[in-house]
C-alpha positions as CSV (number, residue, x, y, z in Angstrom):
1,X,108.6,82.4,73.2
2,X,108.6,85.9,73.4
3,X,105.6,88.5,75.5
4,X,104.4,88.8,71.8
5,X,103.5,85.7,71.3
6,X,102.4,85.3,74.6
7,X,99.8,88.4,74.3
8,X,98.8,87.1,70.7
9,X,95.0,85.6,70.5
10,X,94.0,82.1,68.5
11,X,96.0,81.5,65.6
12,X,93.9,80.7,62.7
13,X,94.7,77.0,62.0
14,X,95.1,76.3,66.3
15,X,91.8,73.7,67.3
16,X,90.4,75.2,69.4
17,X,87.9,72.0,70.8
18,X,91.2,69.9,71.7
19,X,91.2,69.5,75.6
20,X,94.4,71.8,77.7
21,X,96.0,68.7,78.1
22,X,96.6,68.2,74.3
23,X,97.2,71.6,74.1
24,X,99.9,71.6,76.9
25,X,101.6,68.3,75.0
26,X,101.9,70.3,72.3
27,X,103.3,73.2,73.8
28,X,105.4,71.6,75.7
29,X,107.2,70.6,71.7
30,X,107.4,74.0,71.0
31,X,104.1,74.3,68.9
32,X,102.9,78.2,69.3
33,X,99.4,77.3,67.5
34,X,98.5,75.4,70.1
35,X,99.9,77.7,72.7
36,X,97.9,80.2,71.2
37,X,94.9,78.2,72.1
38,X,95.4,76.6,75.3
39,X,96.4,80.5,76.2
40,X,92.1,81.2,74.9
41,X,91.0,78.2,77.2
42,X,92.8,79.6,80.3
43,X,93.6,83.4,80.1
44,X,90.3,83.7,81.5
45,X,89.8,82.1,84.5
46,X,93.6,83.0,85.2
47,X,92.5,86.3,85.0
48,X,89.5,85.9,87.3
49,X,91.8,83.8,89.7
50,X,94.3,86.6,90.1
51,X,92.0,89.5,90.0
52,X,90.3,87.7,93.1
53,X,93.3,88.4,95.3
54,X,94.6,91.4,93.9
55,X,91.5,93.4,93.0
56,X,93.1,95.8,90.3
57,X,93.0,94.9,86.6
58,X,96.4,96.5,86.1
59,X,98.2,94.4,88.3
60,X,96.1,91.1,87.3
61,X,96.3,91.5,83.7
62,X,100.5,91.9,84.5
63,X,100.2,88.5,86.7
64,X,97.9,86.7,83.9
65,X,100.8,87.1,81.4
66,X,103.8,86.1,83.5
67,X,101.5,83.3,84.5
68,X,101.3,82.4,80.9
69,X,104.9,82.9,80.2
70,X,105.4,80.2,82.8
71,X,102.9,77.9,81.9
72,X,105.0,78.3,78.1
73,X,108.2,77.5,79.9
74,X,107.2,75.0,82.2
75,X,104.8,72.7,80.2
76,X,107.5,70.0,79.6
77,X,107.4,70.0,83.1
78,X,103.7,69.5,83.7
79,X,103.0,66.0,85.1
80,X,98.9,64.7,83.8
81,X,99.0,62.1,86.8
82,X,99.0,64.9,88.9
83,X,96.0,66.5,88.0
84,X,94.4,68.7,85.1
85,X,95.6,71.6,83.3
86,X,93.9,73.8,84.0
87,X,94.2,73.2,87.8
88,X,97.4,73.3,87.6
89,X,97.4,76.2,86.0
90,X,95.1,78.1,88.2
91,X,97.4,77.1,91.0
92,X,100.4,78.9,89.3
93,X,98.1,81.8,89.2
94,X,96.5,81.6,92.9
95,X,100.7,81.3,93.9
96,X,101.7,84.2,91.7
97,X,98.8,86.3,93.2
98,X,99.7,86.0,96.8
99,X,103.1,86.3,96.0
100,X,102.1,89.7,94.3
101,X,100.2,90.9,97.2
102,X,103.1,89.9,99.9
103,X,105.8,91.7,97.6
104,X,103.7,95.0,97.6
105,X,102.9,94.3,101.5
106,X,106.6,93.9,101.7
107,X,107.3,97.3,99.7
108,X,104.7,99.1,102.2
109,X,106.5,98.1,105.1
110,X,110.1,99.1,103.7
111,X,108.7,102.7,102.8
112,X,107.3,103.1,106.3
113,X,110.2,101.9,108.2
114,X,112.2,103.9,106.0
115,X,109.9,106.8,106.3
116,X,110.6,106.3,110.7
117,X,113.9,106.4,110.5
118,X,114.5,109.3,108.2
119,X,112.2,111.5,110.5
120,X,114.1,110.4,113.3
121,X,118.1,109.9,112.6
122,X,119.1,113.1,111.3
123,X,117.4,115.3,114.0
124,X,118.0,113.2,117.0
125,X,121.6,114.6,117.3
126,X,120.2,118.3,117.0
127,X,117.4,117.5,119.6
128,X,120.0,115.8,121.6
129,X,122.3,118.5,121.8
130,X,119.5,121.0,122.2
131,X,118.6,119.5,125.5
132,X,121.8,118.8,126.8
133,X,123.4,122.4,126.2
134,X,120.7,125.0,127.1
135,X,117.9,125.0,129.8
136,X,114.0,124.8,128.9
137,X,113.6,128.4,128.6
138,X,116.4,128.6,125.9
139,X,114.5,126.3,124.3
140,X,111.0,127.5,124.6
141,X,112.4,131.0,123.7
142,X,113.5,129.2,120.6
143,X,110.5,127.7,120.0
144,X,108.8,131.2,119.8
145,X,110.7,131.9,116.4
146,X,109.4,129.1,114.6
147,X,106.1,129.1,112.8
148,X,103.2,127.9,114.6
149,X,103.0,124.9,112.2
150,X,107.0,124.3,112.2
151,X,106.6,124.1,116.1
152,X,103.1,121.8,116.3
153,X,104.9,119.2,114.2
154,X,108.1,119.3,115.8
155,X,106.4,118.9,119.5
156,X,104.6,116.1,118.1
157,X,107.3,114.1,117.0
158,X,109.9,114.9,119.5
159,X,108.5,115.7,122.6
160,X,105.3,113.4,122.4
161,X,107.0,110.7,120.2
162,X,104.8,110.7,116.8
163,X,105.8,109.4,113.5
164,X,106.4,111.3,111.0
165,X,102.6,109.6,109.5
166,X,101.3,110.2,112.8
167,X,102.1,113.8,112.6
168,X,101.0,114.3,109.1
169,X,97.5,112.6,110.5
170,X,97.3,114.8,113.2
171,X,97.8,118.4,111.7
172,X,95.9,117.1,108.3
173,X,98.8,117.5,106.3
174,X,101.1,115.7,103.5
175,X,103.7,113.3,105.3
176,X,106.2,115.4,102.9
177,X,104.5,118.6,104.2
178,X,105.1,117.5,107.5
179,X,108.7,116.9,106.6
180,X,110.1,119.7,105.5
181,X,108.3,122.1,108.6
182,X,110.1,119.8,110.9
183,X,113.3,120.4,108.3
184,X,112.8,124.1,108.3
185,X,112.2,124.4,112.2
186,X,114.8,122.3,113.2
187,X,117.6,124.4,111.3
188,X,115.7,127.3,112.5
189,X,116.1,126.1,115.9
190,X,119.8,125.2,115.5
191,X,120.5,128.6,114.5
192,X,118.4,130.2,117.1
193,X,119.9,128.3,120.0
194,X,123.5,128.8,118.4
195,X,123.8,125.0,117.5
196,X,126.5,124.2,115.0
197,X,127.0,120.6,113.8
């Protein structure tokens, strides 16, 4: 069964007013027609199911068909004594859903851990060396050459411990914006207090 046939709508020739659990029997022998209209029967409320949780029709009309591709693969599986089709069904959906909304949940938290620590781990051995090698008026003489905005976002994140986000939320700014003044002024700063790496 390919994602064409899967996307197709009733095949003339499918009935229609047989019950999903017919349909599924059939399906589950390899017969497309009545794929096609056990797929009419229950692309709807498998739609409605998903879009529930994840609230954007892009994303619930992506889940509706891989929830059909699985119910195409897996209905010599399906077991009637457990319960109806289309329950069944709308459980595979329900499960797909939430495991839709914890995979972008899960993306969200990579980004912003990853977004921490590349504010943090390149500069840290500047700002290290920065302190440890000249005296505060070095450094607030070096301050003076940067920009006023370079030197706002680097005393936000270094000397009162912002995020990069927390920054950006601050000063009104792009997180990338915030970025690459904090870039620009710590290279600035290097060269200013005579840091080489």
């Amino acid at each position: 069964m390919t994602a064409r046939t899967v996307a197709l709508r009733a095949v003339p020739g499918a009935e229609p007013e047989l019950e999903p659990e017919e349909l599924l029997a059939r399906t589950a022998l390899g017969d497309e027609e009545a794929f096609a209209a056990l797929y009419d029967q229950l692309a709807g409320p498998i739609f409605g199911t998903v879009f529930h949780v994840l609230r954007s029709r892009a994303h619930a009309e992506e889940v509706t068909q891989e929830v059909l591709l699985e119910i195409w693969r897996k209905a010599p599986t399906f077991d009637a004594g457990r319960g109806r089709v289309q329950t069944w069904a709308l459980t595979i959906a329900h499960r797909r859903a939430i495991d839709r909304v914890r995979s972008e949940q899960s993306a969200v938290n990579r980004e912003d851990r990853a977004e921490r620590l590349d504010l943090r781990r390149p500069y840290d051995d500047v700002t290290e060396t920065m302190l440890d090698q000249h005296d505060r008026a070095q450094v607030r003489a070096a301050l003076a050459v940067l920009t006023e905005l370079q030197r706002e976002s680097i005393l936000l994140a270094y000397f009162q411990g912002y995020t990069c986000r927390e920054v950006s939320e601050e000063l009104g700014v792009a997180v990338g914006t915030v970025k690459t003044r904090m870039r620009d002024g710590l290279l600035r700063l290097r060269d200013a207090l005579g840091v080489h790496r």
